[in-house]
DRENVO-431110 format. One record per residue (C-alpha): x, z, y; residue number from 0. Coordinates in steps of 0.05 Angstrom, whole numbers, plus 5000, padded with zeros to 4 digits. Layout:
! DRENVO-431110
+------+------+------+-----+
|   xx |   zz |   yy | num |
+------+------+------+-----+
|    X |    Z |    Y | NUM |
...
+------+------+------+-----+
! end
This chain:
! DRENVO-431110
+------+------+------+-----+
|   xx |   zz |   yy | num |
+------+------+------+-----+
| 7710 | 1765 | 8755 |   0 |
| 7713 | 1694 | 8770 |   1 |
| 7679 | 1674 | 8845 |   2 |
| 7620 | 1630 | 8850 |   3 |
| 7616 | 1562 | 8843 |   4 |
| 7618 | 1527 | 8910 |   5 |
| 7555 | 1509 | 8949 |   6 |
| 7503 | 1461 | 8908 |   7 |
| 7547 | 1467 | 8844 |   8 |
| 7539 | 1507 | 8774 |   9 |
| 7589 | 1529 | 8726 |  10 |
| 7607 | 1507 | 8661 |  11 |
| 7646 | 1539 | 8618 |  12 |
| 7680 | 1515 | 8553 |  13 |
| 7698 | 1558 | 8493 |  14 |
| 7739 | 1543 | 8427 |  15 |
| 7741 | 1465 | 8405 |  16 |
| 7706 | 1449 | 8484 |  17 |
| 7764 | 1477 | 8510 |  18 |
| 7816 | 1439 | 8472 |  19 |
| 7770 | 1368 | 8482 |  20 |
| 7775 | 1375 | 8548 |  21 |
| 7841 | 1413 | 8565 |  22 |
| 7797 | 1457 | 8614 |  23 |
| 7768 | 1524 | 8604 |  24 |
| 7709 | 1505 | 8667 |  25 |
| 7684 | 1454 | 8707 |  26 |
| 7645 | 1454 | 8762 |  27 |
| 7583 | 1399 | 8770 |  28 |
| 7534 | 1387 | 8812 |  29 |
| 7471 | 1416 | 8820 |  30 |
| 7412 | 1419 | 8805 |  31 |
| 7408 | 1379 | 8738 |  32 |
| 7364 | 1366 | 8688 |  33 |
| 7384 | 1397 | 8619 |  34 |
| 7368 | 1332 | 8598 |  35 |
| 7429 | 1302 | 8631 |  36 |
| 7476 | 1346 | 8609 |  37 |
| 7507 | 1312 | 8544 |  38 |
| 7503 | 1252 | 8582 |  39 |
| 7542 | 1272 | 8643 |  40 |
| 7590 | 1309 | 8602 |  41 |
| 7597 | 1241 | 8546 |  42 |
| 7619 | 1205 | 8617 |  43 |
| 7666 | 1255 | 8633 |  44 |
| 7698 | 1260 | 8564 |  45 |
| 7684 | 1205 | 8516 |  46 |
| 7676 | 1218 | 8449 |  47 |
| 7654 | 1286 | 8473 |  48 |
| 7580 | 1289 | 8448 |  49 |
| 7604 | 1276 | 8375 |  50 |
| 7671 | 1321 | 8368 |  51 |
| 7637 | 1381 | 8404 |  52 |
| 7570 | 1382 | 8433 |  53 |
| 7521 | 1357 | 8375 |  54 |
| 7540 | 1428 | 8339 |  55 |
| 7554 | 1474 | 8395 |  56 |
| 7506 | 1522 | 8424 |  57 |
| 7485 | 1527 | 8496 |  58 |
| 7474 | 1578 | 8554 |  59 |
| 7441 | 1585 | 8604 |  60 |
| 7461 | 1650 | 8652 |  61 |
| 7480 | 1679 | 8585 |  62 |
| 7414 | 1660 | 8558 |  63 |
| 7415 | 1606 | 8488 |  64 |
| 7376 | 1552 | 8495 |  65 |
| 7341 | 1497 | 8451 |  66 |
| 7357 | 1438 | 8489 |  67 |
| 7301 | 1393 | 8450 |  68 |
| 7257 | 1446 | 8475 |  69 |
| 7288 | 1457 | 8538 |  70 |
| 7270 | 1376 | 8549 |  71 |
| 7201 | 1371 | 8525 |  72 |
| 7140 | 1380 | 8570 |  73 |
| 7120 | 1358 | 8635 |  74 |
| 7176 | 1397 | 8671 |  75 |
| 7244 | 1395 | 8629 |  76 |
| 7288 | 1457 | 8647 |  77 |
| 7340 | 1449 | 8704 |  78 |
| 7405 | 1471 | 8714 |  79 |
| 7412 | 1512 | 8779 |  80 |
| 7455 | 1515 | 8837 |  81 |
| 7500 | 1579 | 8817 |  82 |
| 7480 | 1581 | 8749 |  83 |
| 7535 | 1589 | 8692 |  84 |
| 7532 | 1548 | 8629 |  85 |
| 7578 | 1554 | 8575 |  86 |
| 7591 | 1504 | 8512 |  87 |
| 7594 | 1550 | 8444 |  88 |
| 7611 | 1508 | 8390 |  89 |
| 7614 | 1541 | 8321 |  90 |
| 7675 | 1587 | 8306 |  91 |
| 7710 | 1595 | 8237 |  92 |
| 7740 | 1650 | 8206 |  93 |
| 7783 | 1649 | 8141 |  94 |
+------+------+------+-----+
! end
């Protein structure tokens, strides 16, 4: 079981063509953070990013899918956690 994040941080965890963009299977950012900011943050990080892999992957929160249009709307747009875990699904093949 992997440890905790340190202190003020949350996990994020690639999977399948997130993993090979970014030659990592985790990083760990700081927290909290507004859903909002994710794509962004991660675009920074890895340029190109939003458009290989995140504008058709899926997204967790705490194992928990989220909408992130609807996770932004409202007065109060959902934020990510210290400790939390987020993973990046993007859409698997088979054949």
């Amino acid at each position: 079981m992997p440890s905790k994040p340190p202190a003020g941080h949350f996990r994020l965890l690639y999977f399948a063509s997130a993993t090979s963009f970014t030659r990592k299977s985790s990083d760990e950012l700081p927290a909290p953070l507004p859903i909002t900011d994710l794509f962004r943050l991660l675009e920074k990080r890895y340029p190109g990013m939003e458009k290989a892999v995140l504008s058709s992957s899926a997204i967790t929160v705490n194992l928990n899918y989220i909408d992130i249009e609807e996770a932004s709307e409202g007065d109060e747009p959902m934020v990510i956690q210290e400790g939390d875990e987020v993973a990046i699904i993007p859409p698997v093949s088979s054949g």
